[in-house]
Backbone as CSV, one residue per row, in Angstrom:
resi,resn,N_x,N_y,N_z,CA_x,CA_y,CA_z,C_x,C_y,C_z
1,UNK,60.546,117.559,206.003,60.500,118.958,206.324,60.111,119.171,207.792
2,UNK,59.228,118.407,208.297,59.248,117.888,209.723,60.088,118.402,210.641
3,UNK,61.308,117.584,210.641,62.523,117.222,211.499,62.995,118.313,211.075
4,UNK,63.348,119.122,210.204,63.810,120.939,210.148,63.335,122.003,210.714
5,UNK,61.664,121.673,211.022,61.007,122.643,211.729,61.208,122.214,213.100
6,UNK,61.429,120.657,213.651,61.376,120.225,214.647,63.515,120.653,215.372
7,UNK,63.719,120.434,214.331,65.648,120.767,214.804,65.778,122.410,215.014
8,UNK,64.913,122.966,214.413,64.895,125.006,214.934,63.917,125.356,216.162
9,UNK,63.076,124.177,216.419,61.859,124.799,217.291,63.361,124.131,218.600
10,UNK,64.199,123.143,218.804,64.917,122.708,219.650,65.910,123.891,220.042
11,UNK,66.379,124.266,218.783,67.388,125.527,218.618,67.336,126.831,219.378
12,UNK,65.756,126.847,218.847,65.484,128.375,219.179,65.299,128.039,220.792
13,UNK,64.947,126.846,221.088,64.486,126.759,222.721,65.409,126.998,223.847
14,UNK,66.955,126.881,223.142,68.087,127.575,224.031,68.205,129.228,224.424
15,UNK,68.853,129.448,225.624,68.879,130.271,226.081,69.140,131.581,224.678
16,UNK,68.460,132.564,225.189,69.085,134.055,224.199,70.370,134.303,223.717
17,UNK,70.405,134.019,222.533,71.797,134.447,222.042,72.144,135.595,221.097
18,UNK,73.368,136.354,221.359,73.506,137.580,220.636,73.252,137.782,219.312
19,UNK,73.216,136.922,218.181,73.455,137.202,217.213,72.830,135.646,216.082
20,UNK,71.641,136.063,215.457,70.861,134.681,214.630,71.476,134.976,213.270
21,UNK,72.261,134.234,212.298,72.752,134.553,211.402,71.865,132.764,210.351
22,UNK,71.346,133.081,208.976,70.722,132.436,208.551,71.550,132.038,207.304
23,UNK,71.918,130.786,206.836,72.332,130.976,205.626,72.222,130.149,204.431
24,UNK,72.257,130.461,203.373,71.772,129.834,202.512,72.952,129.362,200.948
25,UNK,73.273,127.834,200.932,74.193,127.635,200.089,74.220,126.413,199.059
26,UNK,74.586,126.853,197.901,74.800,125.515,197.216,76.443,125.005,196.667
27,UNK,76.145,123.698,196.204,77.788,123.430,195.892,77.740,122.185,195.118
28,UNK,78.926,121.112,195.116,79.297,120.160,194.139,79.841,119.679,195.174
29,UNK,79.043,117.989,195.387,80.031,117.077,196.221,80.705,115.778,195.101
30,UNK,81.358,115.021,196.034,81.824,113.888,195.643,82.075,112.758,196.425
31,UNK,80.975,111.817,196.088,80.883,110.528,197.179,82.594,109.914,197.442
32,UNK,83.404,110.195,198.052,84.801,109.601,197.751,84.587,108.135,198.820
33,UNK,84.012,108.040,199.337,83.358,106.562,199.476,82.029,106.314,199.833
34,UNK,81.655,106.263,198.622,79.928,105.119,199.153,79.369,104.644,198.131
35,UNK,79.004,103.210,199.031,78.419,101.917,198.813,76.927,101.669,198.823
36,UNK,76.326,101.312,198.055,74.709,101.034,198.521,74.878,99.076,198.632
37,UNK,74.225,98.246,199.512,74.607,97.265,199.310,72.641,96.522,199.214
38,UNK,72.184,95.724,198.222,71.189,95.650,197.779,71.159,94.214,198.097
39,UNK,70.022,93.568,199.112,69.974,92.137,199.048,69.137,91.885,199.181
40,UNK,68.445,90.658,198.300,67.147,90.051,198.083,67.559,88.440,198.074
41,UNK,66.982,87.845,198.838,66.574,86.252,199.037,67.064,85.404,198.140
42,UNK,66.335,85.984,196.782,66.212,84.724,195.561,67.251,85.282,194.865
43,UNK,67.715,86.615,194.752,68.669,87.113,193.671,70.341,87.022,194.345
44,UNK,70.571,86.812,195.885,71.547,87.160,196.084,71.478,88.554,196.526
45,UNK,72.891,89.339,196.749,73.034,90.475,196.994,73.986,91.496,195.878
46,UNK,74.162,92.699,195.814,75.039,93.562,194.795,74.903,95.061,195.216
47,UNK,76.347,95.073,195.350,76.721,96.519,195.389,77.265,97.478,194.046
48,UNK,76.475,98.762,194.555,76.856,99.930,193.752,77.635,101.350,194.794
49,UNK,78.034,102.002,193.624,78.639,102.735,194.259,78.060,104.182,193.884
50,UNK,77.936,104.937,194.348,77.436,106.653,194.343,78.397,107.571,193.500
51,UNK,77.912,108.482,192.604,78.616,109.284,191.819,78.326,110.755,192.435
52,UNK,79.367,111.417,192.198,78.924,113.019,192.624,77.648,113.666,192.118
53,UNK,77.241,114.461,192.737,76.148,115.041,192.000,76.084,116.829,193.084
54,UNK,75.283,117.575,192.443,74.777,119.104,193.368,74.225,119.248,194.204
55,UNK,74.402,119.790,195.262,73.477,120.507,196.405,73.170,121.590,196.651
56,UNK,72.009,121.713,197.482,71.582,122.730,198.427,71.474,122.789,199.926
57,UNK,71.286,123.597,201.006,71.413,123.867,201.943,70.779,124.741,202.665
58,UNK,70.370,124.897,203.687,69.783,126.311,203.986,70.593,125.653,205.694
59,UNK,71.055,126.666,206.206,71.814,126.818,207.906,71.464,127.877,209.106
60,UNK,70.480,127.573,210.116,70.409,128.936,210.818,71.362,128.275,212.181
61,UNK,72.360,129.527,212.448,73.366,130.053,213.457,72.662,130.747,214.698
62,UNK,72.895,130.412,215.754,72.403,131.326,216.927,74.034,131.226,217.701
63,UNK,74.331,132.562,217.146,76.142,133.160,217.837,75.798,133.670,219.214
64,UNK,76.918,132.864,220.691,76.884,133.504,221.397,78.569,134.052,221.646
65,UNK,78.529,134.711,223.324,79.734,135.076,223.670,80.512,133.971,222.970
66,UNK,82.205,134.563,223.300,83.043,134.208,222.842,83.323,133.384,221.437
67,UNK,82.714,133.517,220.731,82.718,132.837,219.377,82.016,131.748,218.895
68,UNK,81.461,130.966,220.373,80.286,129.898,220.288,79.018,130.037,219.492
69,UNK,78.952,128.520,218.837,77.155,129.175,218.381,76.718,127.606,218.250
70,UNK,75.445,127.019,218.298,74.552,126.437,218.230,73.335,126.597,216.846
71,UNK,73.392,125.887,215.950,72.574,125.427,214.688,71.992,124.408,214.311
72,UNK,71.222,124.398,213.236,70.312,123.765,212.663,70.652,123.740,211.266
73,UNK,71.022,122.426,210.452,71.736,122.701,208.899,71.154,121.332,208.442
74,UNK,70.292,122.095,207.239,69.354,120.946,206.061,70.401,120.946,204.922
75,UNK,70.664,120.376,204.273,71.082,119.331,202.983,70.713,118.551,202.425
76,UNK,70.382,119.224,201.076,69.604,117.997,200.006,70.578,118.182,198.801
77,UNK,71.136,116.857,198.515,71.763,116.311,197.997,71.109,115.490,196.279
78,UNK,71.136,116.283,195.079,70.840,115.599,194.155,70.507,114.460,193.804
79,UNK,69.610,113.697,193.171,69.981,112.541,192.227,71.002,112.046,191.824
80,UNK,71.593,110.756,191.963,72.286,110.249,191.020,72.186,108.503,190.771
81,UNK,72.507,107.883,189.697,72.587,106.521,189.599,74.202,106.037,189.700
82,UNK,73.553,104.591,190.233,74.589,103.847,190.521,75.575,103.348,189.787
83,UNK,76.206,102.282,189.419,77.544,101.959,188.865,76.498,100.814,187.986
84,UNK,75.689,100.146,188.706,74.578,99.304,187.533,73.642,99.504,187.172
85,UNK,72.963,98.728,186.835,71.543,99.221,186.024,70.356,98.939,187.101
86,UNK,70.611,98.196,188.262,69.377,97.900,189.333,69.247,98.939,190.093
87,UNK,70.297,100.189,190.072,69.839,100.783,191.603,69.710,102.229,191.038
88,UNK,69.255,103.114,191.196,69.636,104.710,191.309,69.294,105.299,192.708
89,UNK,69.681,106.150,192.429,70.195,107.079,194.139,69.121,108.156,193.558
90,UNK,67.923,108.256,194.238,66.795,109.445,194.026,67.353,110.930,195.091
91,UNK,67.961,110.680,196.305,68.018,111.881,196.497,68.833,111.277,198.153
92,UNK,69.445,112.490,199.118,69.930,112.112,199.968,69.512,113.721,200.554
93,UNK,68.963,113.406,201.769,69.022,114.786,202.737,69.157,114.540,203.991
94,UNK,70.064,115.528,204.664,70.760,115.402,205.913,70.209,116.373,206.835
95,UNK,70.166,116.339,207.961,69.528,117.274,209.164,70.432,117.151,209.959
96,UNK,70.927,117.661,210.340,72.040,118.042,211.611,72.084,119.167,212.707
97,UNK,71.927,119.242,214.303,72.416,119.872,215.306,73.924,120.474,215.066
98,UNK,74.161,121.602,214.837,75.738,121.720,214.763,76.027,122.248,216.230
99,UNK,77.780,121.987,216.664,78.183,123.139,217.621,78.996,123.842,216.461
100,UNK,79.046,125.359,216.648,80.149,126.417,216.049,81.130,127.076,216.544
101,UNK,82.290,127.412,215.755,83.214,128.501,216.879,83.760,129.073,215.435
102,UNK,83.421,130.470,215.655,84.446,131.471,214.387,85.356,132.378,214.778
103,UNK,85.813,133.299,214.267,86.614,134.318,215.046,86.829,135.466,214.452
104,UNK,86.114,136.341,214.996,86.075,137.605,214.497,87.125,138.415,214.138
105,UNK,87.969,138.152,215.109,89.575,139.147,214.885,90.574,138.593,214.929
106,UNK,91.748,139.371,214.562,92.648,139.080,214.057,92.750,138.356,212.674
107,UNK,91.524,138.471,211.304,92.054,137.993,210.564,91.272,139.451,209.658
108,UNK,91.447,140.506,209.314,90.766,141.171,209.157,89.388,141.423,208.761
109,UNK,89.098,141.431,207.632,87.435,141.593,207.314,86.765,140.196,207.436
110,UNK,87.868,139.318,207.237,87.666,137.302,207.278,87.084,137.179,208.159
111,UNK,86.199,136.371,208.315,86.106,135.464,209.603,85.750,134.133,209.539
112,UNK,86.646,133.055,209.771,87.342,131.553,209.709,86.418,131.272,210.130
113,UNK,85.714,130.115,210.404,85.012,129.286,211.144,84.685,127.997,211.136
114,UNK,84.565,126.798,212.026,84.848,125.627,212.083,83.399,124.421,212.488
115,UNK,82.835,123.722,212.478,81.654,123.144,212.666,81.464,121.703,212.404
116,UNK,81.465,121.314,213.855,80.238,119.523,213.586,79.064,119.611,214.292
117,UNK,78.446,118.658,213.469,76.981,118.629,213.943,76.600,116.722,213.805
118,UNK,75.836,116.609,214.431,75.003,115.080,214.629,73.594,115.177,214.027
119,UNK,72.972,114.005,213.505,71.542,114.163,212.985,71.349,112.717,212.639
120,UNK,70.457,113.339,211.159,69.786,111.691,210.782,69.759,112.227,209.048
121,UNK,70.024,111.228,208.035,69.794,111.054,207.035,68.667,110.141,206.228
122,UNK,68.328,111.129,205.189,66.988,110.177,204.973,67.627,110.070,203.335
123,UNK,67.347,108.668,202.680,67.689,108.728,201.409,66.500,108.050,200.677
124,UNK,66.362,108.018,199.613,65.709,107.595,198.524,66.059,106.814,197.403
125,UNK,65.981,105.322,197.256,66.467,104.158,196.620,65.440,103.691,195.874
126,UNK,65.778,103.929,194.296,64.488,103.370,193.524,65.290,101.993,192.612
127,UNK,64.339,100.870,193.010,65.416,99.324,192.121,64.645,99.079,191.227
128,UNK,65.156,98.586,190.535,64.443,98.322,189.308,63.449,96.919,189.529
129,UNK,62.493,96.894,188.598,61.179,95.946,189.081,62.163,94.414,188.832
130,UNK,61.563,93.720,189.815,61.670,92.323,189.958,62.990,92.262,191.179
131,UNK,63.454,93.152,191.151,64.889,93.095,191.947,64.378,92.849,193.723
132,UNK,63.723,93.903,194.023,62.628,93.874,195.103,61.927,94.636,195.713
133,UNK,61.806,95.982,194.845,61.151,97.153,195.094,61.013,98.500,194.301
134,UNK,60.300,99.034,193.890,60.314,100.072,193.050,61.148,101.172,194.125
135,UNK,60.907,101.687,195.064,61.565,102.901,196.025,61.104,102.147,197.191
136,UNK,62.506,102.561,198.156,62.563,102.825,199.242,63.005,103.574,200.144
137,UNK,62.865,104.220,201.174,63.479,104.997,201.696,64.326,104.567,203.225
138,UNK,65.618,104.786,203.284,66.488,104.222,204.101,67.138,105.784,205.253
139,UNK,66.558,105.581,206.274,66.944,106.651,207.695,68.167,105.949,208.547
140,UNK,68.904,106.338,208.556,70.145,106.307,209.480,70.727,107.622,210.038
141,UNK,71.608,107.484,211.060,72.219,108.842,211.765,73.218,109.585,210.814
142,UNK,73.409,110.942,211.033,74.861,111.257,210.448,75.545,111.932,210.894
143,UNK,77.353,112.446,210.325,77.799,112.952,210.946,78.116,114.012,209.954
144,UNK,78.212,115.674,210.609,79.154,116.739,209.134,80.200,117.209,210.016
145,UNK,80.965,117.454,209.243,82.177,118.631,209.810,82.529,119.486,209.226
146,UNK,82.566,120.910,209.476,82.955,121.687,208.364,83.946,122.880,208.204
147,UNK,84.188,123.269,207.869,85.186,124.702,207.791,85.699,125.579,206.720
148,UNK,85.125,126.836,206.852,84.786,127.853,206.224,85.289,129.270,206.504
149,UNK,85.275,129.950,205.532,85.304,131.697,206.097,84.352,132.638,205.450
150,UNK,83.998,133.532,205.824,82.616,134.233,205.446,83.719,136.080,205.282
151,UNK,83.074,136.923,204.097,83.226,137.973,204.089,82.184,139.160,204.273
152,UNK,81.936,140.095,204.874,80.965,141.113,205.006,80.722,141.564,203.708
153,UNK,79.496,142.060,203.329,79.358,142.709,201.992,78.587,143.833,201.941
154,UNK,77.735,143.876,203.176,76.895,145.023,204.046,77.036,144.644,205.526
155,UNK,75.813,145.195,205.975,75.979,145.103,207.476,75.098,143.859,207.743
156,UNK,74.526,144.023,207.258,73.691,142.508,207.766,73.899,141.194,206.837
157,UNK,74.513,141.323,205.431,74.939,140.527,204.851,76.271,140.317,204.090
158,UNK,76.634,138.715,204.226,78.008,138.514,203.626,77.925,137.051,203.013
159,UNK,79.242,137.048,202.418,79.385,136.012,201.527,80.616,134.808,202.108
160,UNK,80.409,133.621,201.882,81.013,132.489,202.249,81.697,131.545,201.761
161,UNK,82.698,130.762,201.821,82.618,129.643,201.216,83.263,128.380,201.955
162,UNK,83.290,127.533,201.869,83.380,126.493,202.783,83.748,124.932,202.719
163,UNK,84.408,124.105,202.986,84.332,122.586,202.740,83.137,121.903,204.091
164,UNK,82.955,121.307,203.306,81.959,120.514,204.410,81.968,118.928,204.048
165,UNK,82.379,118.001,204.980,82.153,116.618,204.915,80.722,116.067,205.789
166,UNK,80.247,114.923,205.079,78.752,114.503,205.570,79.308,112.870,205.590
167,UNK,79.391,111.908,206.815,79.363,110.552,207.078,77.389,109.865,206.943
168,UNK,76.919,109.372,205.836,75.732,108.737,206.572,75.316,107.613,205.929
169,UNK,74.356,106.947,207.488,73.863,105.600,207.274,72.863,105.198,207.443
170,UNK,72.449,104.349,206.608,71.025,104.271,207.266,70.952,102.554,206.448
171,UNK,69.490,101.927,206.540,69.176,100.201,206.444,67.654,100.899,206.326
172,UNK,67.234,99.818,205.296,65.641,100.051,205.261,65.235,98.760,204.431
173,UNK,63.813,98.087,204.868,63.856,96.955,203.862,62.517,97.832,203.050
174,UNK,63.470,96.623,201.831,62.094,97.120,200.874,60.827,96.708,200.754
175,UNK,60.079,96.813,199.919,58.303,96.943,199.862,58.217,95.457,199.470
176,UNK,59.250,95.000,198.988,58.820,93.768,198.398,60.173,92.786,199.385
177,UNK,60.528,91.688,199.294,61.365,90.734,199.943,62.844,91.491,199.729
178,UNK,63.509,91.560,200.504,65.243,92.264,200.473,65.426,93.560,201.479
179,UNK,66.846,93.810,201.605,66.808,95.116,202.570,67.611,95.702,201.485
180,UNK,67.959,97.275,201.890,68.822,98.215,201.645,70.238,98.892,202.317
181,UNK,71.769,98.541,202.476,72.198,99.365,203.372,73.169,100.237,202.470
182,UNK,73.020,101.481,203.306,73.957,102.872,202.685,74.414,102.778,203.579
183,UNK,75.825,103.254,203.045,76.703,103.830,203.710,77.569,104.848,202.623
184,UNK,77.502,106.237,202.737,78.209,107.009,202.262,79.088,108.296,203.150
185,UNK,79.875,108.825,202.328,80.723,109.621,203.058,80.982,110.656,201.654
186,UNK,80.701,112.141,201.738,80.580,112.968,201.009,81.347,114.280,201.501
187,UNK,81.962,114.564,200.121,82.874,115.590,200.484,82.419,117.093,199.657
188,UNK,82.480,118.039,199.874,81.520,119.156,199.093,82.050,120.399,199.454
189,UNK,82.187,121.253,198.282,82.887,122.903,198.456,81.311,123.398,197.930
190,UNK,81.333,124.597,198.778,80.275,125.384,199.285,80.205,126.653,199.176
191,UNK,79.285,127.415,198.413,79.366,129.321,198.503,77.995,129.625,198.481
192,UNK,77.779,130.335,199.492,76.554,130.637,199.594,76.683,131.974,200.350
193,UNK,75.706,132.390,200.956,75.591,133.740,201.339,74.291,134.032,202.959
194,UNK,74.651,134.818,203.952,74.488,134.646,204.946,73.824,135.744,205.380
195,UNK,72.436,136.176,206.191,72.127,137.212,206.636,71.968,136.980,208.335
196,UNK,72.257,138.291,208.793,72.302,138.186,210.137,71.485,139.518,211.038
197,UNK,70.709,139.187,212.295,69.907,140.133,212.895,69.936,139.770,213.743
C-alpha cells in the first residue's frame, strides 16, 4: 500500500493539470500465458501454470491539454491455484505509472481512450511443506496497456468499460532452500465507474 501512496505523491508532484478524474473498477482476467517455475536443490524443479481468477482496481487520472494525462493504477488480482498440488497463486498486485490520451469529440457522448503504464508487481506464492517454503513473495517490473471508452451519467460522474493487458515478472527465493520465477501475462475486461473534479 506503500508504493500507491508513494506512485500518487509522484503524480500529484507534476505540474497543474485541468482535470483529476479517479476511478474505480472490477473485472475477470485470464492468464493466457503464465508459468510459475519452482526450483529446489534436492527436489529438482516444476512448473505450473495460472488459472483465471477476479479483480479489482482503483486508477487516479490527472487530464491535461490536448487529451494527455498522467496516472497512478493499483490492481489486485485474486487467488488462484496452480495446475499441481505444490504451488497456489495467493494473490498478484500491480502498481503502474500510466501515460493517457482520450478524445473528447467527435465520437459523441463516448469518449475512447488508450493507456500504458510501467511499474512493479508483487505476488504471493504459498508451496506446500517440504517442497521449500510455506509463502513467498516474488517483486518484479511490469508492463499494462489498455483501451477503453467511458460514458457520462452526471456531470461529475460516468461509467466505463475497458480491456486491459498486464505483462509481469518477478524471482524471489524462498524461506527455505529453492527460488521462485513468475512470469505471467494477463488479459482482463473491465467496468467500473469514474468521478471527476
Amino acid at each position: 500500500m506503500r508504493l500507491l501512496f508513494l506512485s500518487l505523491a509522484l503524480v500529484s508532484a507534476a505540474p497543474a493539470l485541468a482535470d483529476v478524474e479517479l476511478s474505480f473498477y472490477g473485472g475477470w482476467q485470464g492468464a493466457s500465458a503464465g508459468e510459475v517455475t519452482l526450483s529446489n536443490p534436492t527436489d529438482g524443479s516444476t512448473e505450473e501454470s495460472l488459472d483465471g481468477s477476479g479483480l479489482y482496481g482503483v486508477r487516479a487520472t490527472w487530464w491535461g491539454e490536448g487529451g494527455f494525462g498522467l496516472g497512478a493504477d493499483f490492481t489486485r488480482f485474486g487467488g488462484d491455484e496452480g495446475d499441481g498440488d505444490d504451488l497456489s497463486f495467493g494473490g498478484l498486485d500491480v502498481l503502474t505509472v500510466n501515460g493517457m490520451r482520450r478524445w473528447d469529440d467527435g465520437f459523441g457522448r463516448v469518449t475512447p481512450y488508450v493507456g500504458a503504464g510501467l511499474g512493479v508487481a508483487m505476488s504471493e506464492i504459498e508451496v506446500a511443506e517440504g517442497v521449500g517454503s510455506s509463502e513467498a513473495e516474488v517483486t518484479g517490473p511490469a508492463v499494462s496497456w489498455m483501451a477503453g471508452a467511458s460514458l457520462p451519467i452526471s456531470e461529475s460522474w460516468s461509467v466505463f468499460g475497458e480491456y486491459k493487458g498486464i505483462y509481469a515478472s518477478g524471482d524471489a527465493d524462498l524461506d527455505e532452500a529453492g527460488t521462485v520465477d513468475a512470469d505471467t501475462v494477463t488479459n482482463s475486461i473491465n467496468l467500473g465507474v469514474s468521478f471527476s473534479f
